[in-house]
N, C-alpha and C positions, 0 to 999 in steps of 0.2 A: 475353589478359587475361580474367579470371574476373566473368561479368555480378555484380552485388548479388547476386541470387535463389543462384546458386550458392555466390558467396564466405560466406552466413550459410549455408548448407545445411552447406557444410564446418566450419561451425564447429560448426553442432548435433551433426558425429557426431564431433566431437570431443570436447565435454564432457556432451552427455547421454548419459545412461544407459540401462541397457534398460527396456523399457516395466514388463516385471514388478518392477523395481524401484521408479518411480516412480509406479504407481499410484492415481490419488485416488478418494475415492469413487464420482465419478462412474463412472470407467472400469470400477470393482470390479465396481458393478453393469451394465455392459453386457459386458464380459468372463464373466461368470456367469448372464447373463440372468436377475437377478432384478429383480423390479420394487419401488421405491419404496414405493406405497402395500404391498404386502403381504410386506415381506422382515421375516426373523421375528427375532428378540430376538437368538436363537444367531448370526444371519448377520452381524448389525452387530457385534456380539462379537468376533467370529473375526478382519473388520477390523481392528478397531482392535489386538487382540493380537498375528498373526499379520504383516498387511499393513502396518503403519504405525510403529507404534509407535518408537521410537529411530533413524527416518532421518528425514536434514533436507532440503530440497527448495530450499536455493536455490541449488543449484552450476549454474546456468543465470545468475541474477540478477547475478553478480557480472562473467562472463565470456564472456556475449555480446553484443558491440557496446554493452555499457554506457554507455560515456561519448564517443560521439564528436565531438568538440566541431569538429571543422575541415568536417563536415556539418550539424552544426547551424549554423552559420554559414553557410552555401551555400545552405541548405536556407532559412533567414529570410530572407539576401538577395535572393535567387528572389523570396519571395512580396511579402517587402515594403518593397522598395526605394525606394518613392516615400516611405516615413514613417523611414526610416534617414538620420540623418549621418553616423554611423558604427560598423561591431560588429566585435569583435575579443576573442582571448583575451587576458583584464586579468594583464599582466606585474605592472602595479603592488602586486597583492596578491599576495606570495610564498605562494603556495601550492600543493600537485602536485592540486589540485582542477580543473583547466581550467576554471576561471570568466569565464563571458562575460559582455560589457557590453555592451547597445544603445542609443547615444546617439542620440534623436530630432530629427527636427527638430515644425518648429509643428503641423504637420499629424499629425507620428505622436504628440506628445503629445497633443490634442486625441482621435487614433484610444482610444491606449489608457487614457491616466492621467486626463482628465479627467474629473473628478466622482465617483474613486475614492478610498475611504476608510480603506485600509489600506496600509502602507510595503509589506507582503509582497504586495499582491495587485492586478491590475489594473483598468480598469472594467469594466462588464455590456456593454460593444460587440459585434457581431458578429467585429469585426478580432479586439478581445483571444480571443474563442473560440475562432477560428483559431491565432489565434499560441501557447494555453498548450495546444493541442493537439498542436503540430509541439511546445513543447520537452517537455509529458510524453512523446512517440512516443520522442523522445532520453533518456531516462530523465534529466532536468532538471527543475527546477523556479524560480519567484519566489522570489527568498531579499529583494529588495529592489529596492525602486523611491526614485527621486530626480525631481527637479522636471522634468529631460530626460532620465532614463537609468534603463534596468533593468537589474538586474541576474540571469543565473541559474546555481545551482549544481548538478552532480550528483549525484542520492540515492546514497548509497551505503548498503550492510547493515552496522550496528553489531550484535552479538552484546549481549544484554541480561540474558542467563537468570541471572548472577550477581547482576545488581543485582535483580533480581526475588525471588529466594531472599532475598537481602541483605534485603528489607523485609516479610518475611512468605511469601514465596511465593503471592500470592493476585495474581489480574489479573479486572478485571473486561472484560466484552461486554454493547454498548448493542443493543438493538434493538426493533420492531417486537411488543406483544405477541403479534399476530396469527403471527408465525414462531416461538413458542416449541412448538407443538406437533410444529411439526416438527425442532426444537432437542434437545427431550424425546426423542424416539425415535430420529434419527438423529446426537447430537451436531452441536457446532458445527463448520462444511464452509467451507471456503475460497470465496469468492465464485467464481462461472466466470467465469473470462476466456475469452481467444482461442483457438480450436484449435489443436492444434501446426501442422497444417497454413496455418491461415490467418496465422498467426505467423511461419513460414519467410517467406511468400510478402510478410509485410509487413514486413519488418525486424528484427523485434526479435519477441524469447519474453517474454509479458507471464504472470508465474508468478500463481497466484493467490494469493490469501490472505486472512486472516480477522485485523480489528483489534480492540485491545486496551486498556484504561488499566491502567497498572502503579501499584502504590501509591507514594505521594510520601514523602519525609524523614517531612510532619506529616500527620494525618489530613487537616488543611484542603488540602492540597496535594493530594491524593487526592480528595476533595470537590470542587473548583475545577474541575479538571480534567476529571468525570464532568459537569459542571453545561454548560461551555464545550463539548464534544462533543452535550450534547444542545439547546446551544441551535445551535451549527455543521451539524445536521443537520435543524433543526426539528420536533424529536420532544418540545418541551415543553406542543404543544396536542394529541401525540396521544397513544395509548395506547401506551407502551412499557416494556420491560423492561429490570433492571438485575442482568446476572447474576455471582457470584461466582462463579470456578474456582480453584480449587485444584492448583500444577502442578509444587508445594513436590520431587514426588518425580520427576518429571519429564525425560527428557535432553533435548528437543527445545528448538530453540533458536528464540529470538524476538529481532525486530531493532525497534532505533527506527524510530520512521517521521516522518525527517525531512522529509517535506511538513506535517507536521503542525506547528501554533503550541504545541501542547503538548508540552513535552517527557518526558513520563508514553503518549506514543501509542505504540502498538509495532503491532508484528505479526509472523503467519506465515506460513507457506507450506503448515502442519499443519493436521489436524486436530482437533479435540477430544473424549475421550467425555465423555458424558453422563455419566459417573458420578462425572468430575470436579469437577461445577456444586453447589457446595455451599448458594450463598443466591440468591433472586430478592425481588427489589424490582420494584415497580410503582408505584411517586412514591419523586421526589430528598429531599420531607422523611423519607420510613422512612426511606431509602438514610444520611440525614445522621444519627439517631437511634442507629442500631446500629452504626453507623461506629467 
C-alpha cells in the first residue's frame, strides 16, 4: 500500500507539467540568474511575451487531492472530538459538492461560534484557527454557520474571463501603495506560496495567485465591492492603491474566488504586465468620481 507522501508524489507526475512550461516569475528569474532589483525593461518583456502569456496554471488546483472530504472528516475528528456531536457528509443537501456538517456539542460551540458575528465565519479562538486551518489545507471553506453546526463547502475554479469581457473587460487590484513600485516595473505576480517541494511533502499543491474585483451589472455594485475588500483587509487607514487593468484582449483565464463574501472577487494563477494597468487610484472617493 502506497504511504500519503508517495500516493500525492504519483499524482504530481501525473498532472503536472514540465518545469519550462509552468514557470512563474519567480523561477524565470532564478533559472536565468537575474536579479530583481536590476533585471532590465527587455528581460520582464521577454517574460511576459515569450514565458507566460496564453497558458493557464490551474491544472494542478482542480486535480490534485481537491476535495477530500472522507479525510477531512478523520482529519477534524482526530483533532477535535471532545467539541463534536457529530460530522458527516450532508446527504440531505443533494449536491455532488461533499458538503460537510459539524454538529457541536456545548463546549464546541462555546470553542468556535461563540461571540462570533458572521453566519459565514467562526470566532477569534485559538480552536477556530486550528480548525479553519485543517479545512483551508483541504481546499474547504465556512460557507455557514447555525446555532450548533457548521457547515463547509469545497472551492472549486469557476472560469469567469467571459463575464469579465461581458462587463467591460476591466478588473481592478487593491493593494499596499508602498508595493506599487514594484508593481510598476515588474507587473502584477501571484503571491508565493509553498514550494513544490514542501507542497508534495505536505499534501496538497497550494498554486499561487493574484486577486481581483471584476466589474458588477451597476457601477454601485463595482464600487461596494472595492469598498467591502478594502475594509476586509483594513487598508482604509492606510495608504493604498486602487488599480485598473485592462485584460478586454486577454486569453488567460480567471476564476471566482468562492472564499470570498463578494461575489465580484476572482482570481489567478497568472501574471500581469504592467502595461496592462491602465488607472491608479489612491482614495475610494476619486476611485467613486471616475467610476
Amino acid at each position: 500500500m502506497l504511504s500519503l507522501n508517495e500516493y500525492v508524489k504519483n499524482l504530481v507526475n501525473k498532472y503536472a507539467l514540465p518545469i519550462s512550461y509552468i514557470s512563474t516569475f519567480d523561477e524565470y528569474i532564478d533559472l536565468n540568474d537575474f536579479n530583481e532589483d536590476t533585471i532590465t525593461d527587455e528581460q520582464i518583456d521577454h517574460y511576459y511575451k515569450y514565458r507566460y502569456n496564453g497558458f493557464d496554471r490551474e491544472y494542478v488546483c482542480e486535480n490534485l487531492l481537491t476535495h477530500e472530504s472522507k479525510k477531512l472528516i478523520e482529519k477534524i475528528n482526530k483533532k477535535f472530538a471532545k467539541y463534536i456531536d457529530n460530522i458527516y457528509e450532508d446527504d440531505y443537501i443533494k449536491t455532488d459538492k461533499n458538503i460537510v456538517s459539524i454538529e457541536l456539542n456545548n463546549a464546541g460551540i462555546h470553542a468556535f461560534l461563540f461571540g462570533h458575528k458572521d453566519s459565514t465565519k467562526l470566532n477569534d479562538s485559538n480552536e477556530s484557527k486550528e480548525l479553519l486551518n485543517i479545512i483551508a489545507f483541504f481546499n474547504y471553506y465556512v460557507s455557514l454557520t447555525d446555532e450548533n453546526k457548521i457547515c463547509v463547502e469545497p472551492l472549486f475554479t469557476k472560469p469567469c474571463l467571459g463575464t469579465i469581457k461581458k462587463y467591460g473587460g476591466k478588473i481592478y487590484h487593491i493593494t499596499l501603495k508602498a508595493n506599487m513600485k514594484r508593481i510598476l516595473k515588474l507587473g502584477i505576480l501571484p503571491k508565493v506560496g509553498k514550494s513544490k517541494e514542501e507542497s508534495i511533502n505536505g499534501y496538497r499543491y497550494f498554486p499561487q495567485k493574484a486577486f481581483y474585483i471584476m466589474n458588477g451589472k451597476t457601477k454601485k455594485d463595482t464600487y461596494d465591492a472595492i469598498c467591502e475588500t478594502l475594509r476586509d483587509k483594513n487598508l482604509l487607514s492606510k495608504e493604498y492603491a486602487i488599480l485598473e487593468i485592462d485584460v478586454s484582449k486577454l486569453g488567460l483565464q480567471f476564476f471566482l474566488d468562492e472564499a470570498s463574501k463578494s461575489n465580484l472577487s476572482i482570481y489567478t494563477m497568472n501574471a500581469i504586465d504592467r502595461s496592462l494597468i491602465t488607472r491608479t487610484w489612491y482614495d475610494i472617493n476619486e476611485f467613486e468620481r471616475d467610476l
